[in-house]
C-alpha positions as CSV (number, residue, x, y, z in Angstrom):
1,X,30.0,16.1,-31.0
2,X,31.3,18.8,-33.3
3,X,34.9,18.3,-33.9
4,X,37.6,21.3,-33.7
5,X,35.9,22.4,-30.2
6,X,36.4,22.2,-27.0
7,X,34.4,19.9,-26.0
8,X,35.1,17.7,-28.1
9,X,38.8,17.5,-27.4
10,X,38.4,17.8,-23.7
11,X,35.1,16.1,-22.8
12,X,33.5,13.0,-23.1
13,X,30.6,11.7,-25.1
14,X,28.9,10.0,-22.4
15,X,25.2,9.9,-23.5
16,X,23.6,6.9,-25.5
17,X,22.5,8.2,-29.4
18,X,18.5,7.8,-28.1
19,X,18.5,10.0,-25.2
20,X,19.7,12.8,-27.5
21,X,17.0,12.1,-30.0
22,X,14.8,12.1,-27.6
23,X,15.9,15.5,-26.2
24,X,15.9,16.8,-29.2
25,X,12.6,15.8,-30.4
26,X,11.1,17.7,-27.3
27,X,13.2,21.0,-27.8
28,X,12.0,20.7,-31.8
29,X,7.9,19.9,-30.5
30,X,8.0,22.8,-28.0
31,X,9.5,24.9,-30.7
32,X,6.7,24.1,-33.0
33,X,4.2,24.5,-30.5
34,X,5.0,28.5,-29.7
35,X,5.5,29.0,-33.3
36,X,2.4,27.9,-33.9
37,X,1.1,30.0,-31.7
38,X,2.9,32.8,-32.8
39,X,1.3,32.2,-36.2
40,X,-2.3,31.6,-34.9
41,X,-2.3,35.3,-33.0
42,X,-1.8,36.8,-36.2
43,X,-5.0,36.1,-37.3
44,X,-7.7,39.2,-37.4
45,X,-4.6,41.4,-37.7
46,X,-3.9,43.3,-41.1
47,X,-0.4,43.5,-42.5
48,X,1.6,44.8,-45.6
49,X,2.7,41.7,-48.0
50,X,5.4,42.1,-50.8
51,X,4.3,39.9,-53.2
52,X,7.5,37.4,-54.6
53,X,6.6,34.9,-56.2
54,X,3.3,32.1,-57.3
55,X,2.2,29.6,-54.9
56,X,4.0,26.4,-55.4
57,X,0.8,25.0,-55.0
58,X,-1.7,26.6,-57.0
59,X,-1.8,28.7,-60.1
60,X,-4.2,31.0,-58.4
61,X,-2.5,32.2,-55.4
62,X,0.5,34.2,-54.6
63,X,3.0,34.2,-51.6
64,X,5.0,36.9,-50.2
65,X,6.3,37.9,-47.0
66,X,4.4,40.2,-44.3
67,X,6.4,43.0,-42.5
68,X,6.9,40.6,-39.7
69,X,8.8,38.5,-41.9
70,X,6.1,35.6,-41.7
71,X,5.2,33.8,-44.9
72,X,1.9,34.7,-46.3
73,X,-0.3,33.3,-49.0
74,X,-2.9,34.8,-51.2
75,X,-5.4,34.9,-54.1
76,X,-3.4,36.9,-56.8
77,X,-6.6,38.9,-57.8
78,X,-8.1,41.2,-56.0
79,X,-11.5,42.9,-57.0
80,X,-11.0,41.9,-60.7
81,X,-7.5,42.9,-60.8
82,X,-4.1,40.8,-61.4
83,X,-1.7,41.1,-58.4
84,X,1.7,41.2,-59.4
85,X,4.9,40.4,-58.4
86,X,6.8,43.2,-56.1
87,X,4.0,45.0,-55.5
88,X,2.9,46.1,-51.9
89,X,-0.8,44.5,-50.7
90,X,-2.9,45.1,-47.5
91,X,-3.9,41.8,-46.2
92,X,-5.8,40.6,-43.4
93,X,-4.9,37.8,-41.8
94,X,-7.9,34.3,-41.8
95,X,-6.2,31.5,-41.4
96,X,-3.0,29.8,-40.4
97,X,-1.8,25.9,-42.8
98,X,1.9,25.1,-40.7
99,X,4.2,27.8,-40.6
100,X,2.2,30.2,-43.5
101,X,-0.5,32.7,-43.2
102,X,-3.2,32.7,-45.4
103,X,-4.7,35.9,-46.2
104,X,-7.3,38.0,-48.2
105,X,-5.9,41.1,-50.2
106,X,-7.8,44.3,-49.5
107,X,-6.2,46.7,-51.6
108,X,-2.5,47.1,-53.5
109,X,-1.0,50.2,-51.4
110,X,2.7,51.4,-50.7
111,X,4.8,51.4,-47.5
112,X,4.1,55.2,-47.2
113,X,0.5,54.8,-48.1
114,X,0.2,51.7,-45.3
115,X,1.9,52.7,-42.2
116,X,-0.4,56.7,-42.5
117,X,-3.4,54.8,-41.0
């Protein structure tokens, strides 16, 4: 229990160590669950990205954050050309890896530009 509460000075810690872990392993699995499918119904969908930094993973991909706040990754070229850092891409949404999107750029655009359509 969290000390300087309540509950702590007042109640009493009456449930063995395992239960909790147990309870809290299924609050964390359902968790990941609707998350996951959160994430999956993303997929088809086309979002803005703001590119921030390289893939931790691979030289040739780049990861920002869509307008949803979700975590995307992408190829940092698109039709020949170098995507860089801060700018704005279109992305459509193909695939879902854990708790990141995985996208293919279509075009570097603005926020004005993007929400027009």
């Amino acid at each position: 229990m969290r000390e300087h509460t309540l509950a702590y000075r007042v109640m009493k810690d009456n449930l063995p160590r395992n239960i909790k872990k147990e309870r809290l392993n299924k609050i964390q699995k359902a968790m990941d669950e609707i998350q996951i499918e959160k994430y999956r119904a993303e997929i088809g969908k086309t979002h803005l990205i703001l590119i921030e930094t390289k893939s931790k993973k691979s030289d040739i991909e780049l990861k920002g954050f869509c307008d949803n706040g979700m975590r995307c990754i992408i190829p940092n070229t698109i039709k020949g050309r170098e995507i860089l850092i801060g700018e704005y891409v279109a992305v459509k949404i193909d695939n879902v890896i854990s708790q990141t999107l995985k996208g293919t750029p279509i075009g570097i655009t603005s926020i004005n530009e993007f929400y027009k359509k």
